[in-house]
C-alpha angles and dihedrals in degrees: 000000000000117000111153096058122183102021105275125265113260115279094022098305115156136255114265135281091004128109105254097212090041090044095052096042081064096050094045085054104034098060123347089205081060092056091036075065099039088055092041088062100032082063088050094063102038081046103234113156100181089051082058103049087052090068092062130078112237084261104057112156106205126187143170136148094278110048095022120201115008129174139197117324084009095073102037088052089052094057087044083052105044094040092054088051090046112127124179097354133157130167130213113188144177154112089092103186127195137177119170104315105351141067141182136203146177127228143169116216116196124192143120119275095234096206088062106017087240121153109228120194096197114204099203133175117202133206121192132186105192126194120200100339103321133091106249092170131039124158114179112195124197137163098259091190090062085042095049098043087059095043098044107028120207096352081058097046092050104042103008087104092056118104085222090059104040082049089057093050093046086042097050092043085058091058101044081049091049096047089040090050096049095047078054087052085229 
């Protein structure tokens, strides 16, 4: 069931040519894991990383191509990290999908890479499993050649490709989430 529509405007706007309270009241009605979505991005792009963290059971098991597999506290402290880090960024969402107890969505995330002042525009598809009304499982996949290649530049293009260089990355995202993490006292 499709609920979100056209991806959202930046910052929760609605799709277009609908009525936003109307739209929503459907939404609201029509599947409460859509809404749990729908809030879980709404928090994204107003970047709220304790809305979204809300949004997952003490157990979440996350998981995408740079930091790889994250679970619990891991994943709600990556978002914490990477949103406080977050420059120029803005999100567009939508074609949230579900179907019993999971979902799945699209969404676009744009925003400098601060180690090399690079802007990044992410293509990411979302899964979701959710247990009573909170998201356990949530695997974002994305091409990291085309995002390293933005992020990096030349050095990404060549030898983003490369399992030597998409391990450094993972390897040095684990490290950013582990200092972060211990500055938190986490």
């Amino acid at each position: 069931m499709s609920l979100a529509g056209p991806l959202s405007a930046v910052r929760g706007g609605a799709p277009p040519q609908q009525d936003p309270v109307h739209f929503r009241e459907i939404a609201d009605m029509a599947n409460p894991n859509a809404e749990l979505i729908e809030r879980f991005y709404r928090s994204f792009q107003a970047l709220d990383a304790e809305g979204m963290a809300a949004c997952y059971a003490h157990d979440i098991r996350f998981q995408d191509p740079v930091f790889g597999t994250l679970h619990g506290g891991e994943a709600a402290d990556m978002w914490r990290m990477l949103l406080a880090r977050a420059a120029d960024f803005s999100l567009t969402y939508g074609n949230i999908r579900t179907s019993g107890q999971t979902a799945s969505a699209a969404s676009v995330a744009t925003y400098r890479f601060t180690p090399t002042g690079r802007t990044v525009v992410n293509d990411i598809r979302s899964r979701f499993a959710i247990r009573d009304g909170l998201i356990v499982e949530h695997t974002d996949s994305f091409d990291l050649w085309r995002w390293s290649r933005q992020a990096l530049g030349l050095k990404g293009w060549l030898f983003g490709a490369t399992p030597l260089v998409q391990k450094a990355l993972r390897k040095e995202a684990r490290r950013n989430l582990a200092d972060f993490r211990r500055k938190r006292g986490s």
